[in-house]
C-alpha positions as CSV (number, residue, x, y, z in Angstrom):
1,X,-52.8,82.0,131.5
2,X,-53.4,78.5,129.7
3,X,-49.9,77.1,127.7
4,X,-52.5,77.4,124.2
5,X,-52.4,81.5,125.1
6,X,-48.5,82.0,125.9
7,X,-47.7,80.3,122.9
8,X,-50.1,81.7,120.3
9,X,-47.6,84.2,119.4
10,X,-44.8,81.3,118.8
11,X,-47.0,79.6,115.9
12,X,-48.3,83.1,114.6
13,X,-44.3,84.3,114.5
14,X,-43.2,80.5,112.7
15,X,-45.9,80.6,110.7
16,X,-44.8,79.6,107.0
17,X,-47.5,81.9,105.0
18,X,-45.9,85.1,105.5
19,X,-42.7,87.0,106.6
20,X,-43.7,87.5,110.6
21,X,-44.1,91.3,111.7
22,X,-42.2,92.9,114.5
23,X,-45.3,93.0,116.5
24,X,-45.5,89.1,116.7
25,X,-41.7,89.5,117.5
26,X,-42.6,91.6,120.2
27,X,-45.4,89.6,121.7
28,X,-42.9,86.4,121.7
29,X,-40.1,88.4,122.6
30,X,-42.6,89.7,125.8
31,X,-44.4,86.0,126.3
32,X,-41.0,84.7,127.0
33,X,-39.7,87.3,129.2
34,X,-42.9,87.2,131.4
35,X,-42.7,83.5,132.0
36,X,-39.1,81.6,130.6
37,X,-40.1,78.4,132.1
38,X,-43.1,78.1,130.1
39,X,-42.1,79.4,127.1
40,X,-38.7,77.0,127.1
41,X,-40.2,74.0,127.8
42,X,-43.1,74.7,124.7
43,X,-40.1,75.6,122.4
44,X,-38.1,72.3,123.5
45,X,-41.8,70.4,123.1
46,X,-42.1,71.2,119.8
47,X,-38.7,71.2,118.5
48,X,-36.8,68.5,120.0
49,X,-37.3,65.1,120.5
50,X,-36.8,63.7,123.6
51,X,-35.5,59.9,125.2
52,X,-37.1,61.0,128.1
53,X,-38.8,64.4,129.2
54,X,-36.9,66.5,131.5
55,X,-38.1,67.0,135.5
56,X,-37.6,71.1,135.2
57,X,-37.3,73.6,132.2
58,X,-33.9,74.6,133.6
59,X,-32.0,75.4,136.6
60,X,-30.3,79.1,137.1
61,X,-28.0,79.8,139.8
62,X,-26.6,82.7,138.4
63,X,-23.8,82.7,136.6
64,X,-24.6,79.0,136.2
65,X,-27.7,77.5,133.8
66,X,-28.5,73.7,133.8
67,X,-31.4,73.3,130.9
68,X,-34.1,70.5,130.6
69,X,-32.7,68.9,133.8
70,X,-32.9,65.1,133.8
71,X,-33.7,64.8,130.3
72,X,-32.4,62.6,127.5
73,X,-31.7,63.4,124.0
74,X,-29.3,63.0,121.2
75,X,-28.3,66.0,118.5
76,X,-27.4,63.0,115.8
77,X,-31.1,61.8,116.6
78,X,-32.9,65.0,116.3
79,X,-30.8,66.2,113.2
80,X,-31.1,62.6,111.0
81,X,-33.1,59.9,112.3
82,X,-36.4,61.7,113.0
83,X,-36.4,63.2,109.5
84,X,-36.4,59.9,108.3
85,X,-39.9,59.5,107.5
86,X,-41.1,62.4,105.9
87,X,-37.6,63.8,104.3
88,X,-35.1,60.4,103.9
89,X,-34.7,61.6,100.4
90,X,-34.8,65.1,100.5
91,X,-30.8,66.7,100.4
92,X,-29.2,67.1,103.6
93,X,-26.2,68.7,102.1
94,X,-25.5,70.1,98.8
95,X,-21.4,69.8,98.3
96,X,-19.1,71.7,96.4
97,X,-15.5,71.7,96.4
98,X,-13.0,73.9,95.4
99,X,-11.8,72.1,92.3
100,X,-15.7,72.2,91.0
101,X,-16.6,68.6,92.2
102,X,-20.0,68.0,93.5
103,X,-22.4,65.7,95.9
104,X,-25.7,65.9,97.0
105,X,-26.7,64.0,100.2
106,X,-29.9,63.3,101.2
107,X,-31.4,62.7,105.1
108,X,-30.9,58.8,104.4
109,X,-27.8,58.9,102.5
110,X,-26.1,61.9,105.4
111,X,-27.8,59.3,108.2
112,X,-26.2,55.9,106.6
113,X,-22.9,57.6,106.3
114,X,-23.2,59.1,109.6
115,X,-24.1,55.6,111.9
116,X,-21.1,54.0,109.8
117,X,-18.4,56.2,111.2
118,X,-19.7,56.2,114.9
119,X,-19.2,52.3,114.4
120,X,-15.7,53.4,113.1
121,X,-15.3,56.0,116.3
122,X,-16.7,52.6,118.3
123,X,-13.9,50.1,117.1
124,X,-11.5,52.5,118.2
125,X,-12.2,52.1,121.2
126,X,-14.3,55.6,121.6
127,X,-17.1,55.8,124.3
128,X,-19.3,58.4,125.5
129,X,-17.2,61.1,127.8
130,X,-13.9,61.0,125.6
131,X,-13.1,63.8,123.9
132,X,-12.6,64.5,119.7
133,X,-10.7,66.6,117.8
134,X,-12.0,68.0,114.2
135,X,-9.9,69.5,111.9
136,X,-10.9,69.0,108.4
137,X,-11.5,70.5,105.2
138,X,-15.1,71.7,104.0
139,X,-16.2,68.8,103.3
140,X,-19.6,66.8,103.6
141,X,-17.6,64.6,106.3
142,X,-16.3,67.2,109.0
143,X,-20.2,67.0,109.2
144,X,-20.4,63.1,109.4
145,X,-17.3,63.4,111.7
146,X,-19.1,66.1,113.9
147,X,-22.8,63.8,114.1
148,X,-20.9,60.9,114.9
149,X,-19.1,61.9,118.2
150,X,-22.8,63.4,118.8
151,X,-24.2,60.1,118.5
152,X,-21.9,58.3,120.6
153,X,-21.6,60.9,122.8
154,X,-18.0,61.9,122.3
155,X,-17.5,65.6,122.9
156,X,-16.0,67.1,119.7
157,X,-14.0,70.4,119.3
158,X,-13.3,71.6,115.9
159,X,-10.9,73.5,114.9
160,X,-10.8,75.7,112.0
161,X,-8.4,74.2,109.3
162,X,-7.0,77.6,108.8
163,X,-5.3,77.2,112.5
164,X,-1.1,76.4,112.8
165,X,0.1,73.0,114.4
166,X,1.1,75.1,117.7
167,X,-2.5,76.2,117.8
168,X,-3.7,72.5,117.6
169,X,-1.7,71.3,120.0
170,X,-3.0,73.7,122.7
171,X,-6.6,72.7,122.2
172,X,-5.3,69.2,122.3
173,X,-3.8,69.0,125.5
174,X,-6.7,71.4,126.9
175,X,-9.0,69.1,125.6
176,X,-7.2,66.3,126.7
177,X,-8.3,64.7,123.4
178,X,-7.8,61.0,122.9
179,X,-8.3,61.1,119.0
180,X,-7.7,63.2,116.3
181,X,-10.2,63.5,112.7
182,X,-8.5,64.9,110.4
183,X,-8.0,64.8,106.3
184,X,-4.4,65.2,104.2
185,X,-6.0,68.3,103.1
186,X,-7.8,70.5,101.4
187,X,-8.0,73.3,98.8
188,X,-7.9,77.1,99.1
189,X,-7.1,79.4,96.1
190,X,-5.7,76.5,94.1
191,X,-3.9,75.1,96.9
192,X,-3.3,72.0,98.9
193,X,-3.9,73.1,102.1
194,X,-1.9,70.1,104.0
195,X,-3.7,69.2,107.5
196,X,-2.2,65.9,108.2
197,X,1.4,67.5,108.2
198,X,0.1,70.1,110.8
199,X,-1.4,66.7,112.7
200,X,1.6,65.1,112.6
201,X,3.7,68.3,114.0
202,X,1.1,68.9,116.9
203,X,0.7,65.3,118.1
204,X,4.0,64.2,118.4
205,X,4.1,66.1,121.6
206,X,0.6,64.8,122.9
207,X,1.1,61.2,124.1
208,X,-2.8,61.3,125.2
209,X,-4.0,61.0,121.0
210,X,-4.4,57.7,120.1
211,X,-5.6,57.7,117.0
212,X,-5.7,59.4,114.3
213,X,-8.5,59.0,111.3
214,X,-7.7,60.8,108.2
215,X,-10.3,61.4,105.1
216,X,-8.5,61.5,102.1
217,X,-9.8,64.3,99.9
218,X,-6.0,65.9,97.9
219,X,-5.0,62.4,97.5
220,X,-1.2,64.0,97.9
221,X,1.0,61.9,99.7
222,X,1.4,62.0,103.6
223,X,3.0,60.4,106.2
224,X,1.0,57.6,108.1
225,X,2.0,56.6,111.1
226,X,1.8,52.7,112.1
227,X,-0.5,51.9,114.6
228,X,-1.6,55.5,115.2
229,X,-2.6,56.6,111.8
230,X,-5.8,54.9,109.9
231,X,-7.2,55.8,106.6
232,X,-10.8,56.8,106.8
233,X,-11.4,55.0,103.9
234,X,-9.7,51.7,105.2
235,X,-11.8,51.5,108.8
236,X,-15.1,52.5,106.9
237,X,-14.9,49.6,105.0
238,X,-17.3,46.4,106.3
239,X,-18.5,48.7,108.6
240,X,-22.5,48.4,109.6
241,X,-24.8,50.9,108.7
242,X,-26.6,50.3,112.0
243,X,-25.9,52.1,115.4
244,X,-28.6,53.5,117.5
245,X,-27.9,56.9,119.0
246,X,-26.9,57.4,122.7
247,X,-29.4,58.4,125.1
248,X,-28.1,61.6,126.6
249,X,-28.5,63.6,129.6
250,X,-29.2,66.9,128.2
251,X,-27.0,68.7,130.1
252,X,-24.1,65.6,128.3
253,X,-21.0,68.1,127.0
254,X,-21.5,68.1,123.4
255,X,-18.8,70.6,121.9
256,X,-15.7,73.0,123.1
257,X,-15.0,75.6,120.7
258,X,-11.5,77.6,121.8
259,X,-12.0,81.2,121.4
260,X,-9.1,82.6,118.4
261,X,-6.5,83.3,121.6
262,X,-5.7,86.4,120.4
263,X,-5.8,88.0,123.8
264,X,-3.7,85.1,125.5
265,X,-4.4,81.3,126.0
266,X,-7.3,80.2,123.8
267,X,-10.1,79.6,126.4
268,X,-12.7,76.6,126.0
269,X,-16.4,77.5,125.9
270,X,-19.0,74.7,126.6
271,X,-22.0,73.8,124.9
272,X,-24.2,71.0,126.2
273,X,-26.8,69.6,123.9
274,X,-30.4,70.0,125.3
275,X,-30.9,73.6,125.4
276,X,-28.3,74.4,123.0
277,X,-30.1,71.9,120.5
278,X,-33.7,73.7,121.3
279,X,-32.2,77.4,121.2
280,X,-30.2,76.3,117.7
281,X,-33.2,74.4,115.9
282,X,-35.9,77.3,117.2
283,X,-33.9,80.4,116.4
284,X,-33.3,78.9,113.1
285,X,-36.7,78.5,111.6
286,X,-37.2,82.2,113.3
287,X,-34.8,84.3,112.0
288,X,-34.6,82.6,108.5
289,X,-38.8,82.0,108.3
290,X,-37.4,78.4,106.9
291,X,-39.2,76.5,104.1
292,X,-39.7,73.1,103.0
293,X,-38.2,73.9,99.7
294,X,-35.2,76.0,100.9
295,X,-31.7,76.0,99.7
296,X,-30.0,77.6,102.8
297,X,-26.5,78.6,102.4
298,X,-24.5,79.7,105.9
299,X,-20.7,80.6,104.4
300,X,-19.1,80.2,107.8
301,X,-16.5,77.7,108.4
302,X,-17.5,75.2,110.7
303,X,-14.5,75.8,112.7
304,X,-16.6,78.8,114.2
305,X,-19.3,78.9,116.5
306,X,-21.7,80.3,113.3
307,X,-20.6,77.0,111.5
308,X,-21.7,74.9,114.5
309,X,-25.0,76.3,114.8
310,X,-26.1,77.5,111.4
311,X,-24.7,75.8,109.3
312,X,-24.7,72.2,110.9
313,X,-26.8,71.5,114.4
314,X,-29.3,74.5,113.8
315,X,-30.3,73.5,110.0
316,X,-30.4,69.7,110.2
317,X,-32.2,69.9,113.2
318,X,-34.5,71.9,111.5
319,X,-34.8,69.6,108.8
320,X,-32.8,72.2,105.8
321,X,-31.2,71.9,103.3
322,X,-27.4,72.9,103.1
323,X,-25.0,74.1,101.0
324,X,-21.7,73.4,101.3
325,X,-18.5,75.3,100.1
326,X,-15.1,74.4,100.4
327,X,-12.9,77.1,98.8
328,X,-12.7,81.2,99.2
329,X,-15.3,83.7,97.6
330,X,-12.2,84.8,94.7
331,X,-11.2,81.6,93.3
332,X,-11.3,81.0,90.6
333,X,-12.8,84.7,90.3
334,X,-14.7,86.5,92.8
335,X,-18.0,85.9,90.9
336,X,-17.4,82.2,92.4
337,X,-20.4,82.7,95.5
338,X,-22.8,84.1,93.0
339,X,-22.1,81.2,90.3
340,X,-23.0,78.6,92.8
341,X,-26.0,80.5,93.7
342,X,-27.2,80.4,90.6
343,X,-26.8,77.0,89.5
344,X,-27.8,75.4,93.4
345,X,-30.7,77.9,93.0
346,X,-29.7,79.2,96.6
347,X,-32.5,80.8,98.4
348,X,-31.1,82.2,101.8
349,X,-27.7,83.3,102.2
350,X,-26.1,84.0,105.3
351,X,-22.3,85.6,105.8
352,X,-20.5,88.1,107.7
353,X,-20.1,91.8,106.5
354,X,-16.2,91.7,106.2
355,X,-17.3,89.2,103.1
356,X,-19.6,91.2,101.9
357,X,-17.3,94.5,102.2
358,X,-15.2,92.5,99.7
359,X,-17.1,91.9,97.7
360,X,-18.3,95.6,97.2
361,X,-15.0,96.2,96.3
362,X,-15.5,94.6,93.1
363,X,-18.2,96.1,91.6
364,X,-22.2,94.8,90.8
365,X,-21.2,93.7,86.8
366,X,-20.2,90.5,88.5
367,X,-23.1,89.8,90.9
368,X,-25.6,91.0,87.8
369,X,-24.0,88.8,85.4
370,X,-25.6,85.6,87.1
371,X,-29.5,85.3,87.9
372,X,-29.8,85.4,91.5
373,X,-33.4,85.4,91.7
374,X,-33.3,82.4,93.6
375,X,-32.7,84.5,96.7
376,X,-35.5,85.5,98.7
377,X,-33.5,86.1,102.2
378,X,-30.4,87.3,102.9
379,X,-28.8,87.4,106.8
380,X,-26.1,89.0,107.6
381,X,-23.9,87.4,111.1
382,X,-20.4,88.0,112.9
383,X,-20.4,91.5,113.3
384,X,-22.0,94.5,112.9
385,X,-23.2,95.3,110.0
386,X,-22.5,99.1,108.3
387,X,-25.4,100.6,106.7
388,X,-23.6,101.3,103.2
389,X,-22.9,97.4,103.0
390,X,-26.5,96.1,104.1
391,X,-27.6,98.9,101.7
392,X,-25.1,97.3,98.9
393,X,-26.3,93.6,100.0
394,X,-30.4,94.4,99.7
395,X,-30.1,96.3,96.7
396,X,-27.5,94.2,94.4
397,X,-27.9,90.8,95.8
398,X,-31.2,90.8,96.8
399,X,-32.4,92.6,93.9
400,X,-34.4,95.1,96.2
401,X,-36.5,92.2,96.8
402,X,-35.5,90.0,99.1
403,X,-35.8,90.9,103.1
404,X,-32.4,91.0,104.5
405,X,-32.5,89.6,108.6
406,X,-29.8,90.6,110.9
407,X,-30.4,88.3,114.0
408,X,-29.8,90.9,116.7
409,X,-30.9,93.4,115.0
410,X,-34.5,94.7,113.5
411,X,-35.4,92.9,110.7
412,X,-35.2,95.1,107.4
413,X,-38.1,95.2,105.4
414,X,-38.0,94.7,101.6
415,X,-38.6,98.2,99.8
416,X,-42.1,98.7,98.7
């Protein structure tokens, strides 16, 4: 079977004229099963770009996988500086923060930003193999924080800004983290959500942080440390906008995320960038049938694994753009998520059913006071989702229009 025949079904199924059927589903779904090795090393072809090509597709001895094995990459690379040329000025990110401020960021502006703070990471003495921790606000830098230890090859762990000082500290010392990125907070519900005060509590008993960068976003005051605190602001400035990505093995640790510990000690999970990067950037333009002119909003934090993937490596990689929210769906009103719809001109939204169930709760004169014709796909992730609240979702958000995709799930058709 020539490589052209396995992987007709792979253009026909990420083909941007149409909504692919479940038939082409099924044919790539089949293609890949019959022969992986084939399939995966079209998929990380096509989608990735590569230092240097790998020797083999991957390498399973079971219950261990090593992916693209002896190849060299970089996730910073593949989700800024290859864009570049074609879409430098396109938006990156769309921001908007709680207190109604706003900032767009385009591929130029997100990869200027982004080289500037690995310099930063650089200075302090940072060097491929440490380790990172991110606990930030959502803001348009835990992403520039997050590309950065990828292009220098620092292996970041973020942890959602929700999380106590005690819980901090545990990934800390099981991370074995050398630095800490962090902000003096954020806002939530009309609050100062004060981070650096939950930094300060969880460091002073891990001797292994050196340093600690913090992004001032409340502008409240905080305690800084001498010689172990720096202002984001302060290091950034004089900095060059020129560092060249790390060449990376692809099998290079590129995140932990620490399961919610809710069942004991929270436990680290491993990605490494090659085949997480070509699973992320290809599953991507699948399930979401991305376009050039999308406004694709994931509502995750990026403190979860959905965050990480969909809302950061998967999209950028893929060349989207992103929306960006910082507060909660009922502040100041819960007709907040539907406002900025409507005036981003949103176009795919993706978020968990437990939102969505809230939102039910309040009723559809809300969602049908603002135009969300802008929507064309919604995607539901996280859980499983109940019939009554995809039925809820298709008919009042999408307008009965819009094709709702649950990835694990059949996609639903939009009603006829």
């Amino acid at each position: 079977m020539s490589g052209n025949e396995v992987f007709k079904p792979i253009q026909e199924f990420s083909s941007r004229a149409h909504v692919p059927s479940m038939e082409a589903y099924r044919e790539l779904y089949r293609r890949a099963e019959e022969n992986p090795e084939a399939f995966w090393s079209e998929q990380a072809t096509n989608e990735i770009h590569w230092f240097e090509k790998w020797n083999h597709p991957f390498e399973w001895n079971p219950p261990f996988v090593k992916w693209f094995v002896g190849g060299k990459t970089n996730a910073a690379y593949n989700c800024l500086d290859r864009h570049l040329a074609t879409r430098g000025d396109k938006a990156a990110i769309i921001f908007e923060g709680e207190p109604g401020d706003q900032r767009v960021i385009t591929y130029r502006e997100l990869h200027r930003l982004v080289c500037r703070f690995t310099n930063v990471l650089k200075a302090r003495g940072c060097q491929p193999g440490d380790r990172a921790m991110i606990y930030m606000p959502m803001v348009p830098e835990a992403v520039v924080a997050m590309l950065a230890c990828a292009r220098l090859g620092v292996t970041h762990s973020v942890v959602f800004g929700g999380f106590s000082a005690e819980a901090l500290k545990a990934r800390i010392h099981d991370l074995d983290a050398r630095i800490v990125l962090t902000a003096d907070g954020g806002w939530r519900r009309g609050k100062e959500v004060r981070l650096k005060d939950a930094v300060d509590e969880a460091v002073k008993d891990c001797p292994g942080v050196k340093d600690v960068i913090v992004y001032q976003r409340t502008a409240q005051p905080c305690v800084m440390t001498e010689g172990r605190d720096h202002w984001w602001h302060d290091l950034d400035l004089g900095v060059s906008d020129e560092c060249p990505a790390e060449q990376l093995d692809s099998e290079h640790p590129l995140f932990v995320l620490y399961t919610s510990g809710t069942t004991g000690k929270p436990k680290g999970i491993l990605h490494t960038t090659g085949g997480y990067l070509t699973y992320v950037t290809s599953t991507m333009k699948w399930v979401f049938d991305l376009k050039e002119d999308d406004v694709y909003w994931c509502t995750a934090d990026i403190g979860w694994v959905t965050g990480h993937s969909y809302l950061v490596y998967g999209p950028l990689s893929a060349g989207a753009t992103c929306m960006i929210y910082e507060g909660s769906p009922d502040y100041p009103a819960w007709d907040r998520w539907w406002d900025v719809i409507a005036r981003h001109k949103v176009s795919i939204l993706y978020t968990s059913p437990t939102a969505i169930r809230a939102l039910i709760k309040q009723g559809e004169e809300l969602p049908n006071s603002h135009d969300l014709s802008s929507l064309r796909l919604l995607g539901s992730v996280g859980e499983p989702i109940n019939p009554a609240a995809w039925e809820w979702y298709h008919r009042v958000i999408g307008r009965s229009a819009a094709p709702s995709s649950i990835p694990g799930g059949r996609p639903r058709p939009a009603a006829s």
